[in-house]
TORPA-4810 file (N, C-alpha, C, O; in nm, 3 decimals):
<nodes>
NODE_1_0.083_-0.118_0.000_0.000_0.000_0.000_0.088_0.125_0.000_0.187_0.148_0.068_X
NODE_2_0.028_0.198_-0.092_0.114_0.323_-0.128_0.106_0.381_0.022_0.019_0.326_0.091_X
NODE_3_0.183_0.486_0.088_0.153_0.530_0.242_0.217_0.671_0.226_0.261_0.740_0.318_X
NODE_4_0.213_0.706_0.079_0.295_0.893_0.077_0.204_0.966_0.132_0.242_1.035_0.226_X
NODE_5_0.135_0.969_0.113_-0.036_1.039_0.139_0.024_1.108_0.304_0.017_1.229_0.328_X
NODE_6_0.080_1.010_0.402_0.109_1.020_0.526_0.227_1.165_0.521_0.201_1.231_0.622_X
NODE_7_0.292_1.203_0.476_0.386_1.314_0.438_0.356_1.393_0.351_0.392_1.511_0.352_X
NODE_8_0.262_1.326_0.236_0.214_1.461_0.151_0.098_1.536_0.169_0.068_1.632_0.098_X
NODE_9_0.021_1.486_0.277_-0.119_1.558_0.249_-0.085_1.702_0.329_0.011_1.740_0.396_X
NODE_10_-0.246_1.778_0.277_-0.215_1.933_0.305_-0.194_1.955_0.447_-0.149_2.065_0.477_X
NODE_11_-0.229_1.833_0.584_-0.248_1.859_0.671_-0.052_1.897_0.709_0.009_1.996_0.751_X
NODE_12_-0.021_1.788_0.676_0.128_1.803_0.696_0.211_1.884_0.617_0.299_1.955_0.665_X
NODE_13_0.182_1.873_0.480_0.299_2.010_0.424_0.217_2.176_0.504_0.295_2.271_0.506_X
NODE_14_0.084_2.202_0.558_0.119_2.310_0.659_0.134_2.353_0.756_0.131_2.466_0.805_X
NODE_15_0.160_2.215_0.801_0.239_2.204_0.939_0.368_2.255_0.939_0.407_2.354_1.000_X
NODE_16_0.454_2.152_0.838_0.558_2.174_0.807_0.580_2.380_0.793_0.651_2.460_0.854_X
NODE_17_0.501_2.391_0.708_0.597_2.530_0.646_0.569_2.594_0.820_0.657_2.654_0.882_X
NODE_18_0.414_2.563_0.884_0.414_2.671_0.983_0.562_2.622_1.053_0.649_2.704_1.022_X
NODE_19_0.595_2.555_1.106_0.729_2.505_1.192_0.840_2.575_1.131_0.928_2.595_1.215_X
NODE_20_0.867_2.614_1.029_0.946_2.632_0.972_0.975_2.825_0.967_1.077_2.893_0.965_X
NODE_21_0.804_2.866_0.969_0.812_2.986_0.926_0.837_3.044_1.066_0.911_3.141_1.068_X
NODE_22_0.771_2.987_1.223_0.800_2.977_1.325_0.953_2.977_1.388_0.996_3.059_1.469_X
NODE_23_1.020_2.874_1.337_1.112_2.851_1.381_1.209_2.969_1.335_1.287_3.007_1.423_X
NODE_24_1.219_3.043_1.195_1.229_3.202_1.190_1.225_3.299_1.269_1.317_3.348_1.335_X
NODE_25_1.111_3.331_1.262_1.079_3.406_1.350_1.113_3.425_1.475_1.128_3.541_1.514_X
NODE_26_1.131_3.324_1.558_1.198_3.270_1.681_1.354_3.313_1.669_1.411_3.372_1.760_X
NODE_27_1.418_3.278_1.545_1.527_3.283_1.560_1.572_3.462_1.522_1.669_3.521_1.570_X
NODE_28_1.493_3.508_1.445_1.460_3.697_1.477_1.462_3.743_1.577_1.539_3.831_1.614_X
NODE_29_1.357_3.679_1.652_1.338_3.744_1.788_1.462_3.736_1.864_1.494_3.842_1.919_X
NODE_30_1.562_3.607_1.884_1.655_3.575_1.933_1.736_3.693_1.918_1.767_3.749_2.023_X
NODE_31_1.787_3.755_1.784_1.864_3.822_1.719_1.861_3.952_1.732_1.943_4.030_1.683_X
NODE_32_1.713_3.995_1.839_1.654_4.116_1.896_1.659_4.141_1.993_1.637_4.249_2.048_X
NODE_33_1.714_3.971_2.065_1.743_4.017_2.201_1.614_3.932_2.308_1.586_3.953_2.426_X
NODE_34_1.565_3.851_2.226_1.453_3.784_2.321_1.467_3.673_2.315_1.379_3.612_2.254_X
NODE_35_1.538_3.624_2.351_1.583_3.500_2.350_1.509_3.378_2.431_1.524_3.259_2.402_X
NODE_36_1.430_3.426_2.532_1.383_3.327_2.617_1.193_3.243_2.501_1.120_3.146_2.522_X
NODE_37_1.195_3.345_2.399_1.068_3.323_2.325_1.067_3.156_2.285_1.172_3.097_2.260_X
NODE_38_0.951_3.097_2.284_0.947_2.982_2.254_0.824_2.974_2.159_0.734_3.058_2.167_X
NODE_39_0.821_2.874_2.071_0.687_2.825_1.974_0.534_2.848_2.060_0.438_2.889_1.995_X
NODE_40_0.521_2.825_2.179_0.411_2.814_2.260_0.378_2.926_2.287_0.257_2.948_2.300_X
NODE_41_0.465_3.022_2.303_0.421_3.161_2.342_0.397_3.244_2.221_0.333_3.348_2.237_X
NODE_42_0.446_3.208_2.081_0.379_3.272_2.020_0.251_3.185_1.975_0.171_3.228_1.892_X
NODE_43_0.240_3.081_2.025_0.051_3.006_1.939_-0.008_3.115_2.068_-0.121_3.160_2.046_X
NODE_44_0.056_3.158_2.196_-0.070_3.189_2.278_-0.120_3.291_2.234_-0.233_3.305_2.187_X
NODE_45_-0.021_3.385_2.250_-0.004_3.551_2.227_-0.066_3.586_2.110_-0.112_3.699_2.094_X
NODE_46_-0.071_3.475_2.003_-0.178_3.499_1.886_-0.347_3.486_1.946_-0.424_3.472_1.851_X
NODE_47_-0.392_3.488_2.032_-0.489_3.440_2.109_-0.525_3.554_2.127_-0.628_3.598_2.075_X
NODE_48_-0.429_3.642_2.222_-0.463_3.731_2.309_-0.498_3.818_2.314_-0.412_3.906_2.310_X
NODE_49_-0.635_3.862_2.324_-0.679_4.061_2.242_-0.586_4.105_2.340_-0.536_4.050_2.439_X
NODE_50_-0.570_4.259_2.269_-0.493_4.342_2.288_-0.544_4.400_2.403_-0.458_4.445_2.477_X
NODE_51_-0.663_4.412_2.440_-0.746_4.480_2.580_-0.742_4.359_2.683_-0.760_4.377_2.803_X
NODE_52_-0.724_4.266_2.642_-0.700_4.134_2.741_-0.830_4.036_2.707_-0.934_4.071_2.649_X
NODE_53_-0.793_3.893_2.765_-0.879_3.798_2.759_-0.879_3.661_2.876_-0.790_3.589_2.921_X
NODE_54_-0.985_3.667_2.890_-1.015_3.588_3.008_-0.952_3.421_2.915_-0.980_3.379_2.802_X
NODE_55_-0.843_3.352_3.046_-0.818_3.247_3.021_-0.933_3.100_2.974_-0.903_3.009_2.897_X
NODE_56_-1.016_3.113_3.022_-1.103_3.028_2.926_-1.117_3.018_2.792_-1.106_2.917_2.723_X
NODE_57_-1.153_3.181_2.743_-1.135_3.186_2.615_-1.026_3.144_2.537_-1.019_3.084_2.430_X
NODE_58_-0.905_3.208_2.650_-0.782_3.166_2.555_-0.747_3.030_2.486_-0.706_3.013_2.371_X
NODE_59_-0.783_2.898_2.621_-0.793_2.768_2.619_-0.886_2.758_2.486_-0.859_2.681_2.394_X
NODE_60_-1.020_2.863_2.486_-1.109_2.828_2.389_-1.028_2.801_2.244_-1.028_2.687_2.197_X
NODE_61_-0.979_2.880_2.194_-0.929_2.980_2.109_-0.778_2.871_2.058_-0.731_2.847_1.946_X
NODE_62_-0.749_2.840_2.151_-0.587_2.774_2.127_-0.643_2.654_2.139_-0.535_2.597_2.152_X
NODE_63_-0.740_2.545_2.148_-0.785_2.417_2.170_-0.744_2.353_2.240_-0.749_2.230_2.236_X
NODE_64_-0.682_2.432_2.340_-0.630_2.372_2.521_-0.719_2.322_2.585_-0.830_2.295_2.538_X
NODE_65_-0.688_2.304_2.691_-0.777_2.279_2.856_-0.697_2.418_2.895_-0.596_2.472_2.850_X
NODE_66_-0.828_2.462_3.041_-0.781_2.579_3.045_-0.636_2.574_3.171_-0.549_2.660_3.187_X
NODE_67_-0.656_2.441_3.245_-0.527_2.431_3.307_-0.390_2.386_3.203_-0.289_2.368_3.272_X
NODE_68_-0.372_2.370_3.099_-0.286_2.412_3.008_-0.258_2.573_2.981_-0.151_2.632_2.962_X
NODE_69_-0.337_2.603_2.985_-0.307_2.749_2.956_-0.320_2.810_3.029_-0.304_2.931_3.024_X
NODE_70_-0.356_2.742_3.130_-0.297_2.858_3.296_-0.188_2.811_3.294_-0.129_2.918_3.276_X
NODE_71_-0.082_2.713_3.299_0.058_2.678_3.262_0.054_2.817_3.180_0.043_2.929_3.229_X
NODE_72_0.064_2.785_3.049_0.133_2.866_2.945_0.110_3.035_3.005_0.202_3.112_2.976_X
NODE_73_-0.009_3.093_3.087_-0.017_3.234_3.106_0.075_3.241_3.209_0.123_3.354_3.223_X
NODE_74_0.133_3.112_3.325_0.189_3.150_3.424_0.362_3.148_3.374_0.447_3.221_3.426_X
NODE_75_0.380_3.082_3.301_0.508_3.096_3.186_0.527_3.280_3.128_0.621_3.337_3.185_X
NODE_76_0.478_3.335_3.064_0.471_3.451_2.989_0.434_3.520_3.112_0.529_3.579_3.165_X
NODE_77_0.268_3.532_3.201_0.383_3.581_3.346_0.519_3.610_3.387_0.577_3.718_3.397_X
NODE_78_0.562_3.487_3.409_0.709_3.523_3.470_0.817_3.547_3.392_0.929_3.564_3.439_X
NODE_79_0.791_3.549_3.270_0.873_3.671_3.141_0.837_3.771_3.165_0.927_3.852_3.141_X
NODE_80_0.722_3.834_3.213_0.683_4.002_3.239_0.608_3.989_3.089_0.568_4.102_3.061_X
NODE_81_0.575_3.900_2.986_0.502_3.975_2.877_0.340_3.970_2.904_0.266_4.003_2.812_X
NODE_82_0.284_3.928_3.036_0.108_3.947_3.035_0.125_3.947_3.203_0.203_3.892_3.281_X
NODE_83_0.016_4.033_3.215_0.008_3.988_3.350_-0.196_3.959_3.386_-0.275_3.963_3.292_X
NODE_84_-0.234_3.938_3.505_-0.319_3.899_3.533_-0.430_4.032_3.625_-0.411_4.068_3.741_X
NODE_85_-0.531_4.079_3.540_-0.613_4.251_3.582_-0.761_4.188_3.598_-0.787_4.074_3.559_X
NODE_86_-0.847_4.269_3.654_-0.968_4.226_3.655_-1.029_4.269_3.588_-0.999_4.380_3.543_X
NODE_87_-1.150_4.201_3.544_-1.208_4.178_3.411_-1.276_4.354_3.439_-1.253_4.399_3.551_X
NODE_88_-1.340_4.429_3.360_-1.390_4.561_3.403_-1.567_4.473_3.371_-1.680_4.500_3.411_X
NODE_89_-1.522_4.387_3.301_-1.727_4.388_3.255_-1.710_4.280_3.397_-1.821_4.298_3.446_X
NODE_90_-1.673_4.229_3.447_-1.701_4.119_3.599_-1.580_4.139_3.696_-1.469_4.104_3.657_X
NODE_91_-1.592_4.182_3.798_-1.502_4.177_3.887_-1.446_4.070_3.949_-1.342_4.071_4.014_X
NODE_92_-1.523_3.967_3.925_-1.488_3.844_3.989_-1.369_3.783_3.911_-1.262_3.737_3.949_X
NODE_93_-1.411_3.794_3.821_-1.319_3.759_3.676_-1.208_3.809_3.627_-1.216_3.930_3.602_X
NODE_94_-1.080_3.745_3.599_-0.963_3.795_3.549_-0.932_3.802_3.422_-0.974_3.712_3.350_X
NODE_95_-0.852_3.908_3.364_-0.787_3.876_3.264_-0.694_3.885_3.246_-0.633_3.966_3.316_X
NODE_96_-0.617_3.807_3.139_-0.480_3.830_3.103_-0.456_3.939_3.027_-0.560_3.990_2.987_X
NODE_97_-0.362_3.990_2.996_-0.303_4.130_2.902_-0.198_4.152_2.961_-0.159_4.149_3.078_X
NODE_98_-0.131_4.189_2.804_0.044_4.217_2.746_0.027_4.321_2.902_-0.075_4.380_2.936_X
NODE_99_0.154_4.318_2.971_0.256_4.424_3.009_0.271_4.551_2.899_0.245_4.556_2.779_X
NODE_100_0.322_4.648_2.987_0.406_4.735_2.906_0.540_4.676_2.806_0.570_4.701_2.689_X
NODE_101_0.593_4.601_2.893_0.698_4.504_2.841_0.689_4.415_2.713_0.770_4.394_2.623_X
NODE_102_0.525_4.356_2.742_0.468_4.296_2.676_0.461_4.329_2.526_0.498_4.258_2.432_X
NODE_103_0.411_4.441_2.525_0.388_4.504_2.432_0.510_4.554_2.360_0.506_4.560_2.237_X
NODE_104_0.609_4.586_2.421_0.753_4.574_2.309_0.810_4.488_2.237_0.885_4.487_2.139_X
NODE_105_0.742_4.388_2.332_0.805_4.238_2.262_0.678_4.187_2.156_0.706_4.099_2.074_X
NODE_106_0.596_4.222_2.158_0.471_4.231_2.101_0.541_4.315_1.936_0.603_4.253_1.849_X
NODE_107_0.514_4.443_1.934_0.583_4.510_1.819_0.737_4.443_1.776_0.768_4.452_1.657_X
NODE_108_0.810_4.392_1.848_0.953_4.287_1.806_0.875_4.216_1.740_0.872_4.240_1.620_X
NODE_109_0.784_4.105_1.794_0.732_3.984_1.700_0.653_4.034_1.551_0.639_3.982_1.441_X
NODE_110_0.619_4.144_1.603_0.567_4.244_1.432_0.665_4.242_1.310_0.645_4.212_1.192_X
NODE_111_0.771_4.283_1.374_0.875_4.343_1.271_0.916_4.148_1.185_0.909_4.092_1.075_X
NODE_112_0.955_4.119_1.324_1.016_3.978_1.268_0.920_3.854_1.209_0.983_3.757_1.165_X
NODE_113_0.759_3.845_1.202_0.700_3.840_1.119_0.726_3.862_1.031_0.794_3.779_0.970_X
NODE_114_0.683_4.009_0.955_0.717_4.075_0.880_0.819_4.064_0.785_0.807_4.077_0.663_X
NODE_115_0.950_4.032_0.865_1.085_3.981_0.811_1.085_3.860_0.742_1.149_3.829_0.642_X
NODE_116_0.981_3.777_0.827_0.991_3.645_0.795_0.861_3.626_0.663_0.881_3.550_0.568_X
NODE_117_0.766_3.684_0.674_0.680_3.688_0.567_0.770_3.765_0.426_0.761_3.704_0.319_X
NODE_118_0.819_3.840_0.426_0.934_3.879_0.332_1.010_3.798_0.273_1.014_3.783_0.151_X
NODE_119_1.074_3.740_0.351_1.165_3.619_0.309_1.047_3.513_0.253_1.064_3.474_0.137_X
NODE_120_0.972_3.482_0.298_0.881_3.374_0.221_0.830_3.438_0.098_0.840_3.370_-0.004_X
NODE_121_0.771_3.574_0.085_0.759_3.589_-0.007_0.851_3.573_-0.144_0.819_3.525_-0.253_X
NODE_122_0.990_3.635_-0.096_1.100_3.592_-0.222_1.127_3.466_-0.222_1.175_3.433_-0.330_X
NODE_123_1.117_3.386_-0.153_1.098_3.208_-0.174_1.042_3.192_-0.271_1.100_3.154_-0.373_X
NODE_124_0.893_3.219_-0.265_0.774_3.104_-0.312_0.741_3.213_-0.393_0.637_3.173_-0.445_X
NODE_125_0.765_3.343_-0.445_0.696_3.460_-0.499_0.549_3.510_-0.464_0.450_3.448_-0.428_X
NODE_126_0.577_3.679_-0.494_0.450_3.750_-0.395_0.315_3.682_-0.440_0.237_3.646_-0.353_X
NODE_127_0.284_3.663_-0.580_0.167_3.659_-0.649_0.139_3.521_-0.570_0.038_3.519_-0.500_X
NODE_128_0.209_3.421_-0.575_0.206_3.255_-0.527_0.169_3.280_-0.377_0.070_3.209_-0.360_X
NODE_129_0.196_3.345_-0.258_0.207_3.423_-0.137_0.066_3.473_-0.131_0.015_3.441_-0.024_X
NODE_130_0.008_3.522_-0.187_-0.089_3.635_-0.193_-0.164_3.533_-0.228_-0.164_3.466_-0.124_X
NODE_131_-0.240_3.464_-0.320_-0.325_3.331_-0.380_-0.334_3.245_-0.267_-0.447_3.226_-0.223_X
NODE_132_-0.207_3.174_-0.194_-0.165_3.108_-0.127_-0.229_3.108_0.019_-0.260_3.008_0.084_X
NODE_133_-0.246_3.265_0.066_-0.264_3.287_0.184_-0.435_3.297_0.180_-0.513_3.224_0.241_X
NODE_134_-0.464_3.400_0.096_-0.615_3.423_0.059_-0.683_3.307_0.028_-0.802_3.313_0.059_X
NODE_135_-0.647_3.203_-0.023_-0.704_3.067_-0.017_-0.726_3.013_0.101_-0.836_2.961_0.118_X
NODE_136_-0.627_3.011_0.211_-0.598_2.965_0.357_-0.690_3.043_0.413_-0.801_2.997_0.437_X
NODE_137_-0.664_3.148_0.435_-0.808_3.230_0.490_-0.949_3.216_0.481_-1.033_3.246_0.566_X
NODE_138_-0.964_3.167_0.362_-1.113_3.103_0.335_-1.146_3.005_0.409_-1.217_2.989_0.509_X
NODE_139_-1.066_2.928_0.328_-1.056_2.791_0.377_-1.075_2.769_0.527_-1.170_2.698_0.562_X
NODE_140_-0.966_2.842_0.653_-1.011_2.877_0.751_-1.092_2.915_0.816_-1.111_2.869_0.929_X
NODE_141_-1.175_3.027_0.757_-1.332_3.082_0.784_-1.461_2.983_0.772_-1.570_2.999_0.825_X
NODE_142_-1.420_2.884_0.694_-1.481_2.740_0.726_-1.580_2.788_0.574_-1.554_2.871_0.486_X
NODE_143_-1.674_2.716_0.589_-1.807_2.679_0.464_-1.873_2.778_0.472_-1.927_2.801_0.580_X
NODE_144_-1.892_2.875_0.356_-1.987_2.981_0.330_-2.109_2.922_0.290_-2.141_2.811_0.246_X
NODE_145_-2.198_3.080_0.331_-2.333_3.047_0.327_-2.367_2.954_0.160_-2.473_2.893_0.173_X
NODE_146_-2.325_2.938_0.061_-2.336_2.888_-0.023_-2.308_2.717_-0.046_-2.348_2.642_-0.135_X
NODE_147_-2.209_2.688_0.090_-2.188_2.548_0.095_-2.288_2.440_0.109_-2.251_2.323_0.111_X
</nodes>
């Protein structure tokens, strides 16, 4: 039985490139001076509104349990990039949100994105990039009303 299917399908070549485009970026950030950044903190921090978000959601959002991602908020905690405020719509309720700190390292991961979406673009070319991504985005947004 043929078994390529296991390495070629789409699930794995975009795994692959994300690891790859990740592992970039990471190594940017390094090169900026943030060295302690890991793969996990940026899947979270992609999570995280900018006004803050209650850890449930985050778990929601990242397909955790939310004691996983009380790990991962108490991690980035003790980097100084989020800390833990009360919710303004429930007092009972917390949320997470970037530091001041946070937020520098926040605009770092911008630039080096950026860097790294650059470089992919002269890889694979803009037009291929642009098709490429706008397809993914759909695709992501799941089945339109027409499906």
């Amino acid at each position: 039985m043929d078994e390529s299917w296991r390495t070629r399908n789409a699930g794995r070549i975009l795994s692959n490139a994300l690891r790859r485009f990740e592992e970039r970026v990471l190594a940017l950030m390094a090169e900026s001076g943030y060295t302690q950044t890991r793969r996990s903190h940026v899947n979270f921090t992609r999570h995280l509104d900018l006004k803050g978000t209650r850890i449930t959601e985050l778990a929601r959002r990242a397909a955790m349990t939310s004691a996983a991602m009380t790990e991962l908020v108490d991690q980035c905690a003790a980097m100084g990039l989020v800390e833990r405020v009360e919710d303004p719509s429930d007092k009972r309720v917390r949320i997470v949100r970037f530091t001041p700190w946070g937020r520098k390292w926040l605009a770092a991961f911008g630039r080096a994105v950026a860097i790294a979406e650059s470089e992919l673009a002269g890889e694979v070319g803009v037009r291929n990039l642009s098709v490429l991504l706008n397809a993914m985005r759909r695709y992501g947004e799941g089945p339109g009303e027409d499906a």
